[in-house]
N, C-alpha and C positions, 0 to 999 in steps of 0.2 A: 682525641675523642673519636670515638668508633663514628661512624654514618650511620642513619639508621633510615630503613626501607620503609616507609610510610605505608605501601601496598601491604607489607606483611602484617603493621601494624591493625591497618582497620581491612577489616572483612571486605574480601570484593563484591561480593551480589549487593551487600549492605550499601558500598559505593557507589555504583552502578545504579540502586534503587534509586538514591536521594538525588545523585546527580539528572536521573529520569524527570524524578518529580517537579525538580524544581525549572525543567526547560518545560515540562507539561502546562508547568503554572504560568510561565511567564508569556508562552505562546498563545493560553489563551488570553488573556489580558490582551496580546500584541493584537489576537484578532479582532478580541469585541470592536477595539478602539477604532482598527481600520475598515470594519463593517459600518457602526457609526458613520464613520466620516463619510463613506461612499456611499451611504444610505443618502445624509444632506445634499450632498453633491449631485446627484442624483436626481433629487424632490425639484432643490433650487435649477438646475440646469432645465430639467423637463420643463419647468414653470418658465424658462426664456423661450423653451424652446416654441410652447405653445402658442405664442404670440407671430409665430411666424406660417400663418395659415391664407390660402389664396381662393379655396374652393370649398364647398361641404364636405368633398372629399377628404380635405386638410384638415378642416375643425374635429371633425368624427376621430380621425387618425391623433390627433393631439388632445382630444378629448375622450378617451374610450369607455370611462369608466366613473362613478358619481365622484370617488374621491380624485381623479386630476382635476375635474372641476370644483371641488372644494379645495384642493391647494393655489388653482389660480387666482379663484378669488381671493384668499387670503393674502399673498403673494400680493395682490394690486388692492384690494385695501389696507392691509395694515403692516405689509414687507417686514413682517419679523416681529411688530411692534404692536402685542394687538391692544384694544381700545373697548371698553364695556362701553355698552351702546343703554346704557342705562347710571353710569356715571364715570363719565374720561378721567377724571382723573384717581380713580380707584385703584388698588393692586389687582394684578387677574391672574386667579391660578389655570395651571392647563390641565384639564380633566379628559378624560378619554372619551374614547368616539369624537372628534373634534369637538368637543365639547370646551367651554370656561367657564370660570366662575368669578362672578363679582364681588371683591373683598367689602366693598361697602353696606351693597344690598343684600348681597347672599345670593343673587341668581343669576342662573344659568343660561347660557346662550350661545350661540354657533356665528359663524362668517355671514349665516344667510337672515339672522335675526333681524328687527325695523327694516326689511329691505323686502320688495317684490318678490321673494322667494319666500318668506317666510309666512310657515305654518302650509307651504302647498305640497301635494301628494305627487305632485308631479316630478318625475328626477331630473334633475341640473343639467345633463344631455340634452333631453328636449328644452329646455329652456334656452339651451346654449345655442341651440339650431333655430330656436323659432327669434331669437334676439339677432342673431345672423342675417336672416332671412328676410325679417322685415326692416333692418339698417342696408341692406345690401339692393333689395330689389324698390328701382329706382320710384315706380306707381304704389308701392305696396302690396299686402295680399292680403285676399278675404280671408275668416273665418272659416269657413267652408272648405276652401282650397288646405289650409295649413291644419285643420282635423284632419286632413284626410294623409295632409304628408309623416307628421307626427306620430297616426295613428288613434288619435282622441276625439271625443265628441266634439261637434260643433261648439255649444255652449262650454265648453272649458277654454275651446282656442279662441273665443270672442273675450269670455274674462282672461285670459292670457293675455293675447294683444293690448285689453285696452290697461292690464296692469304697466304693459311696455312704453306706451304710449303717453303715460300721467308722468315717466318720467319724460321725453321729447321736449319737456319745457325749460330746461336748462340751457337749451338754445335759442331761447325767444326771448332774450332779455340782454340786450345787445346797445349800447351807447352808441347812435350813429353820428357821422360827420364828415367832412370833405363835402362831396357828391351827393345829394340824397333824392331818391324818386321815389313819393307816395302815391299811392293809388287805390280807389275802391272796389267793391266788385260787391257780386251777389253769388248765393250758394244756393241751390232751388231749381225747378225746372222750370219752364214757359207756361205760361196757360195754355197758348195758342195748342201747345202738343199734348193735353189730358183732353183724356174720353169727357163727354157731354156732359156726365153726369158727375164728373171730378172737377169742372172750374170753379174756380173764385171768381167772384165778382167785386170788382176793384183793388186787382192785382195786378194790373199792368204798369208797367215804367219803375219806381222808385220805391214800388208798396212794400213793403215787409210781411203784408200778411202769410206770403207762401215764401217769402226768402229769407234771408238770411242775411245781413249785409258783412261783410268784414273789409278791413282797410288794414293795407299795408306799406314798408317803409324799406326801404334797402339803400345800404350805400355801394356805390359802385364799386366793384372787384372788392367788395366785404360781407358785411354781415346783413341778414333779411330780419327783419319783425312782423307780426302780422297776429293780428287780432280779431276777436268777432267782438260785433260793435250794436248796438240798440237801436241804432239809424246814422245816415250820414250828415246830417244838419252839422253848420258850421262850430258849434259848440263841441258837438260830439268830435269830430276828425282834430282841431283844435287842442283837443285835451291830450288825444292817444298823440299826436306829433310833437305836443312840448314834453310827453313823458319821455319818447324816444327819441328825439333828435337835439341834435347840439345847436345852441342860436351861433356858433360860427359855420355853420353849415350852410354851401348853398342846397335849396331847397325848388324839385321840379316837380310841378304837375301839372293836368290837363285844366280845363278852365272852367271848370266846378264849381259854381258859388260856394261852397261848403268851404273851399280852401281860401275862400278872400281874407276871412280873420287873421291868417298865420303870414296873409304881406306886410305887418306890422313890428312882427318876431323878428324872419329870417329874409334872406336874400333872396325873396321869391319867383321864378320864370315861369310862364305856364307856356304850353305847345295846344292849340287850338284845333284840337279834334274833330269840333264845329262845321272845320271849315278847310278839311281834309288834310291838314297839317299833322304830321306822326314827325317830321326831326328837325328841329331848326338850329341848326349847329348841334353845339353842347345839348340843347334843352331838348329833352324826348321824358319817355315813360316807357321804352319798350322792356327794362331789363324787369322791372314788375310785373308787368301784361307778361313777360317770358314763365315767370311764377305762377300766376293765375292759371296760365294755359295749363301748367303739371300739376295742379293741384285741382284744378277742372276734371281734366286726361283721368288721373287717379280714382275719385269720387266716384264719376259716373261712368269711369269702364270697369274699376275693380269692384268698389262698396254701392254704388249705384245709390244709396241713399242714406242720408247720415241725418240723424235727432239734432235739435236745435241745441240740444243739452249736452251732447257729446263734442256737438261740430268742432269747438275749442282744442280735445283731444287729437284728431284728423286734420288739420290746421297745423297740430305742432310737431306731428309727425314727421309733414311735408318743409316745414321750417327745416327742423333736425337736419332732414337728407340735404336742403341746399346748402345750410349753413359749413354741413362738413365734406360737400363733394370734392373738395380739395386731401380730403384725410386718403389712408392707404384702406382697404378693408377692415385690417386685423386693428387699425388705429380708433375707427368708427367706432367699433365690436368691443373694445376693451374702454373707451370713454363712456359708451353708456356703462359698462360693468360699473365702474367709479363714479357710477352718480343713480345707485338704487335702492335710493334712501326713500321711497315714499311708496312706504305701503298702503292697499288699496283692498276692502274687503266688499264682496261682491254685493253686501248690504249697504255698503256707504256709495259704492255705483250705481245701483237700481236705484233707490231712494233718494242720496244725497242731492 
């Protein structure tokens, strides 16, 4: 049987064409696929990468743009898996502009929805920098100072802050035990130091008229609590000490009558203040009075002066930062990120 020449059979440009087309086709395919992939790789790697920031310098550089910080948050709340914030367990389709969609409800929502970003004009950059700023610098910063770094009016960086702020309470609710040192204090200035025509009369010592009392609890090399309280009467200190602290817990304070109730509870020591006693072995108060002192520092060199109705907010501020002075920066920075669930509208602040 003859050979037969296959080139002379089929036309060459005709071969030549098809053989063309079909590396054309398949190269693209090869591309999209490896564009895809490297696009992911990419998104997810940056989103590690981000988390490794030491200065504002760092943050600006890993944040440069509204959408790296709309990937990192997504990234650290819902890693792949997102979650309608109007019913969990819904299907969610993914619509564009980061946009989802709630299979159950029907509506539409973002990474920054129920959460302190949400519905603000403000872009995620400054947000990212003023959430920084105020976990990172150890007194805090005015309103004033942080308009001015930002760029924005005063009155935005006050509802800013204190949007930041409502969340700071996820560190104030702490089960203490071992060691524990409770202590009171007051938030207010002196009489003695107001103009003539600014004193109280009948503010001196214990009064609440011009102060403010709060009491707090820490256990040693752990966690701080600290609350504002309606007065210190044994009742009152009593109440806040069996909410926080564990009845195996030894239990220190100065010699208060306010604290006599709780010798009944816990293994109670007092150090006598009275009577120039600050350490008696084990039994002191100083790692509280260490509290007080930065949370004093803070108040009256940063805010200089805080509403009775706020103080609570500024209180949990100063919790937060001790609770986490142990954290690395970038650790602080991304724990509040994961906990900005409590939105806060500037009518529920003034009014509520």
């Amino acid at each position: 049987m003859p050979r037969i020449n296959l080139i002379k059979v089929i036309d060459k440009e005709e071969f030549y064409k098809k053989v063309g087309n079909y590396i054309q086709l398949y190269t693209k395919w090869i591309c999209f696929y490896v564009i895809n992939f490297l696009h992911l790789l990419y998104k997810y790697a940056d989103v590690m990468i981000n988390t490794n920031f030491k200065s504002i310098l760092d943050l600006i550089k890993a944040f440069p743009d509204e959408q790296s910080c709309i990937d990192h948050l997504e990234k650290l709340r819902w890693d792949g898996d997102v979650v309608s914030p109007f019913d969990p367990d819904s299907k969610v389709y993914n619509c564009k502009g980061n946009k989802y969609r709630c299979k159950n409800t029907g509506k539409y929502f973002n990474v920054k929805t129920n959460t302190i970003f949400d519905n603000t004009k403000l872009g995620l950059q400054k947000w990212f920098l003023a959430i920084y700023i105020v976990t990172s610098h150890k007194k805090g910063i005015s309103s004033l100072q942080l308009g001015r770094d930002l760029d924005i009016t005063q009155k935005s960086a006050w509802f800013m802050l204190q949007r930041i702020r409502k969340c700071f309470g996820i560190e104030n609710n702490n089960d203490l035990d071992n060691e524990v040192e409770a202590d009171e204090t007051y938030i207010g200035g002196k009489n003695k130091n107001r103009h003539a025509n600014k004193k109280i009369d009948g503010s001196q010592g214990r009064s609440t008229k011009d102060k403010v009392p709060v009491v707090g609890m820490v256990e040693r090399d752990g966690k701080l609590n600290a609350y504002k309280v309606e007065d210190v009467k044994s009742h009152t200190l009593t109440r806040e000490i069996i909410k926080n602290v564990k009845e195996s817990a030894k239990l220190y304070t100065d010699e208060w009558l306010g604290y006599k109730g709780v010798s009944k509870i816990y293994d109670h020591s007092i150090v006598k203040h009275n009577q120039y006693q600050y350490v008696n072995g084990r039994i002191h108060t100083n790692t509280i009075e260490g509290f007080w002192s930065l949370l004093k520092r803070g108040i009256y060199g940063i805010y200089h002066v805080t509403s009775r109705k706020h103080l609570q907010m500024y209180v949990d501020e100063f919790v937060f930062r001790y609770n986490t002075r142990k954290h690395t920066t970038e650790n602080r920075f991304n724990l509040l990120l994961l906990n900005l669930q409590a939105k806060l509208t500037y009518k529920t602040l003034i009014n509520g």
